[in-house]
N, C-alpha and C positions, 0 to 999 in steps of 0.2 A: 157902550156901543161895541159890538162884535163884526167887525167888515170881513168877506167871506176872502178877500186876499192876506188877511190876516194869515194864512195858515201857512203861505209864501212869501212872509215878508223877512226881508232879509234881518239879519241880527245886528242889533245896534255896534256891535264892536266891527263891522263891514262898514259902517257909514264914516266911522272915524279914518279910517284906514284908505278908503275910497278918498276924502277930505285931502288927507295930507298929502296925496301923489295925484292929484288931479292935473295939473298941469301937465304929464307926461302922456295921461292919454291923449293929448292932442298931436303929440310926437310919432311918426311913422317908427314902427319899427325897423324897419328894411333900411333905412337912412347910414349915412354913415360918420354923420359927425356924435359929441359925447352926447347931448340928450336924447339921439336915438339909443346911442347904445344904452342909457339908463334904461329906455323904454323895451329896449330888446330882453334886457336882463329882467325887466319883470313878467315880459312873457313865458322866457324860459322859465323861472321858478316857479311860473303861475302851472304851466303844462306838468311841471315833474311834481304838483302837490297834485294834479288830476292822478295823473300816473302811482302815486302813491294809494291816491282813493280807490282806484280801481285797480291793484295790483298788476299791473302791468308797465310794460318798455315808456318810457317818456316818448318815443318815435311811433307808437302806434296810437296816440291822442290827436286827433283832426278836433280844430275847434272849428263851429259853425254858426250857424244864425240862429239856431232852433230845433229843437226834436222833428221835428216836422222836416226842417232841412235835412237833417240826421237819417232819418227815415227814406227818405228820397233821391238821398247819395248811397245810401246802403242798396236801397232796393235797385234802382236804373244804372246804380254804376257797376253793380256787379254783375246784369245781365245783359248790358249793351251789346247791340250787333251778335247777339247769339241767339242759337233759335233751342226750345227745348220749354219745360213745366216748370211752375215758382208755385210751391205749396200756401197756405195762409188758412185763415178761418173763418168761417161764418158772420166772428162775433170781432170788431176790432176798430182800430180810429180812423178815420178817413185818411189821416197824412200814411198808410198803410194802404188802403185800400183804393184810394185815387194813383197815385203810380203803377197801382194792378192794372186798376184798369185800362189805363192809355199805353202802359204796358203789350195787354191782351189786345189792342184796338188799331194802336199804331205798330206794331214789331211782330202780333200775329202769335204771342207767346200765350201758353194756355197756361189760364192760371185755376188752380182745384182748392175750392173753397170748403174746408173739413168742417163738419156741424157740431160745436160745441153741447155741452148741456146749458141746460136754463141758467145756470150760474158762470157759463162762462168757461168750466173746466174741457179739455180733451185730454185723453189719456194718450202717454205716448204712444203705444201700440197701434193706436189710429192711425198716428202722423207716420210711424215706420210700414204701413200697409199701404200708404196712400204712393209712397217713396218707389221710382222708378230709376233707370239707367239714363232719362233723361229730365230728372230732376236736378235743375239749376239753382235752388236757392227756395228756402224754407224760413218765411217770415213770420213775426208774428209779435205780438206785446205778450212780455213777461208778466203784466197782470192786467186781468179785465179792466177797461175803465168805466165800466156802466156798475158793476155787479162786486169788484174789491175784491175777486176771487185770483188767487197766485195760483200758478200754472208750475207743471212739473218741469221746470229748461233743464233740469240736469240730466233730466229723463228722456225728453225731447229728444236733447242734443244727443246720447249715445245712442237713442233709438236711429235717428236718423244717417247718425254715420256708420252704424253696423249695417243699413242696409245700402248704402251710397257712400262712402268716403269720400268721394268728389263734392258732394252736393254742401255748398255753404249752407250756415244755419244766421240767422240776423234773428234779435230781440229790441223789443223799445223796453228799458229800461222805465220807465216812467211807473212812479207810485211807492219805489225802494228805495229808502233811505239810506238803506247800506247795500248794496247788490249784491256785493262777495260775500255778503253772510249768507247766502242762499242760493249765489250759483258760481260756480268754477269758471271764471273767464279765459281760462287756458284750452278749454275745449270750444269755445264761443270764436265763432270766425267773424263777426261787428255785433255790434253792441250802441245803442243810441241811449244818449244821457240829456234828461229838461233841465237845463238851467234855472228859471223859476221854480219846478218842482224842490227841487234842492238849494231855495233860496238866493239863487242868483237873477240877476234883472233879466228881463224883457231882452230878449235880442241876443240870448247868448246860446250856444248846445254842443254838445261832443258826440263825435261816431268815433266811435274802438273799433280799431281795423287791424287783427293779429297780422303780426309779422308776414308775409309771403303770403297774404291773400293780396291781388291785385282786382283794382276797383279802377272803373274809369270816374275823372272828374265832372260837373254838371258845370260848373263855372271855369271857366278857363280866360288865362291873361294874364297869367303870375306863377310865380313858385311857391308860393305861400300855401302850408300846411303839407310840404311834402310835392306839393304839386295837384294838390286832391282839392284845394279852394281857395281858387285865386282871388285876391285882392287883399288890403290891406285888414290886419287884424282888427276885433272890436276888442284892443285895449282894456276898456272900460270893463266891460262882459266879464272877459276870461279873468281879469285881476279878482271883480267881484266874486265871483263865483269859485274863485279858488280858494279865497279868505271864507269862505262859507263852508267848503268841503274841510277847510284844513280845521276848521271852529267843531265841524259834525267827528272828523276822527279824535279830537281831542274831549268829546263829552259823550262818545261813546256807549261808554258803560251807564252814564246818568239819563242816555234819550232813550236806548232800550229801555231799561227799566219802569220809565218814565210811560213810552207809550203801553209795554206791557199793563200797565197800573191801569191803563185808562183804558185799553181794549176791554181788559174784563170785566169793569165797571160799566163801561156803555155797553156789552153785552148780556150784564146781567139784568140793566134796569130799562133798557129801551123794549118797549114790549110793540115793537113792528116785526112784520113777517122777515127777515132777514132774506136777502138773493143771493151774498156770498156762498160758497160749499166749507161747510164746517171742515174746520182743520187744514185750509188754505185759503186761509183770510191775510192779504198783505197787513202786516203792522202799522197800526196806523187811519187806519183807511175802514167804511163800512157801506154796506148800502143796503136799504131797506124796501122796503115795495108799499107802494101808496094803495090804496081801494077805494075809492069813490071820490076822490081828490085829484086835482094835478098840483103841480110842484108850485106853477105859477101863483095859487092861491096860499100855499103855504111858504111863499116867499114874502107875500104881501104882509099878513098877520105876523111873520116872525120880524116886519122890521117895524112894524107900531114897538117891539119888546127890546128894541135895539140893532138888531140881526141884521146885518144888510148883505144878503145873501146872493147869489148869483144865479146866472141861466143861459142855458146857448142863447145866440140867436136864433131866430124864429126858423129863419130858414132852412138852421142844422137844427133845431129846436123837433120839426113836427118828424123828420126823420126817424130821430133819438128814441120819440116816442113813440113811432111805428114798433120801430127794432125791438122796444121791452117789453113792449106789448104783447108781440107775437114771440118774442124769446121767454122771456119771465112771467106773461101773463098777470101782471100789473097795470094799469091806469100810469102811472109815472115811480120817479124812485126817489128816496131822498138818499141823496151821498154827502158821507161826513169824512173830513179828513182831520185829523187831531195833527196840529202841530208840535214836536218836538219839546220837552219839558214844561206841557201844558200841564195844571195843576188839575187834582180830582175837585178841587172847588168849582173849578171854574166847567170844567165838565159835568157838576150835579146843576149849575143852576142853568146852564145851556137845556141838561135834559128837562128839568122844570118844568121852565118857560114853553120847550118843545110839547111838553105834556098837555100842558095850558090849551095852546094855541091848537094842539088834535084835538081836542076834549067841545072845541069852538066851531072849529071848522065840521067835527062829525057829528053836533045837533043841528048843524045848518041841513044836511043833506038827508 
């Protein structure tokens, strides 16, 4: 049996570890007798291994509730009470594009939506043309999540402040394994990190907020997190998920390798029309374009084989499929994420069975 959260489950050496100090997450931090302080001290070390992950200040990690939260503190809190442009793209997740839009709707701010390609890429020269004297803040996901296509941030990012220095730049992280292997955090003015993506539980996320960019708070009622997210820490969250980052810097060298092994093997032997843009495909990650199928049908047949695969909901579900439709010109997509020291065994008989089940579904139709 292959369950399609598999590819985000946390590593068995996080659940020992979670085990032995569970008692503390029910400890306030903020407290001041000794078992808060225990519980304080495993915050602080939990933030300065984030800090370690993503090369930067222990003081510029906000933990949060979620990419999603991350996303929506980066975007509203940096352009509160100001009037002026927020750049983004055509192609992107709703926890981006829902704050545009109430953004645009309630505060009256215009937000210029650039048209990527079919795969998802824009070139920076776009984004530095689109760039005015009263552009406020340039968002956007460091990689497609429909299509697995990595986008040029490093390119972005100097196009945009060669042509605005003022104008913050924000990325969602989400899909990178390692992020500083591919983009300079030092020129990045926030930066949002999924806690599940990166093996951490349900309910946990980080925005990277460089040093002297100031950002107003969404939650208020506390000083926690600088003062940028009040209320008590999720303990639980940030420990797990820092035992996770600290597990990814430590096998480094064997998870690149690792996925490299299996990017090239799933690219050699999957014979679907691919939607990523060759030669910026995130590590890891793939997405293919369906023709005369939807996803839902090839969800069904892949768990008679074990697969228990997954699907939006309906309701983000028909959108999804607007968007690729008239973006990529597919019927639907299949997207695969290989998890981390996943073996080539275990990737031939995935595509196999994959094989199988297309060879099924395309005498039906």
């Amino acid at each position: 049996m292959i369950y399609e959260p598999y590819s985000s489950f946390p590593f068995p050496e996080v659940f020992r570890e979670v085990y032995h100090n569970l008692p503390y997450f029910f400890i306030n931090p903020s407290g001041l007798n000794a078992l808060s302080t225990k519980s304080k001290e495993m915050l602080v070390r939990s933030r300065a291994v984030v800090a370690e992950f993503l090369k930067c200040a222990n003081s510029e990690v906000i933990f949060t509730s979620s990419s999603t939260e991350s996303n929506n503190l980066a975007i509203k809190g940096a352009v509160w009470n100001k009037r002026g442009s927020i750049i983004t793209t055509d192609f992107e997740h709703p926890s981006i594009l829902h704050p545009l839009k109430t953004l645009s709707e309630k505060q009256g701010l215009k937000v210029v939506y650039l048209e990527t390609d079919k795969t998802g890429f824009i070139e920076p020269e776009r984004v530095k043309e689109a760039v005015s004297e009263d552009t406020l803040l340039v968002t956007m996901g460091a990689v497609c999540r429909e299509t697995a296509t990595l986008r040029d941030v490093n390119g972005i990012i100097r196009a945009v402040k060669e042509a605005n220095p003022n104008t913050l730049c924000h990325f969602d992280l989400w899909g990178l394994y390692y992020p500083t292997s591919q983009i300079d955090l030092r020129e990045l003015d926030m930066a949002s990190l999924d806690g599940p993506f990166l093996f951490g539980p349900q309910g946990v996320g980080v925005l990277y907020v460089r040093k002297n960019v100031r950002i107003r708070p969404l939650i208020e009622g506390g000083t926690q997190e600088r003062g940028l997210r009040a209320g008590e820490e999720n303990l639980f969250g940030i420990f797990s998920l820092s035992k996770s980052l600290a597990l990814l810097m430590e096998r480094e060298e064997a998870v690149k390798k690792s996925l490299s092994l299996c990017d090239r093997y799933i690219m050699e032997n999957l014979s679907l029309p691919p939607v990523f843009k060759e030669g910026w495909k995130a590590p890891g990650l793939f997405s293919y374009g369906l023709k005369d199928m939807e996803a839902e049908m090839l969800i069904s047949f892949m768990e008679k084989k074990g697969y228990f695969l997954s699907y939006p909901s309906p309701c983000m579900a028909n959108r999804i499929k607007s968007r690729i439709k008239e973006k990529c010109g597919f019927e639907d997509l299949l997207f695969v994420r290989v998890p981390p020291l996943t073996s080539i065994g275990d990737i031939k008989t995935f595509l196999n069975d994959l094989k199988d089940v297309l060879e099924k579904i395309g005498s039906m139709v």
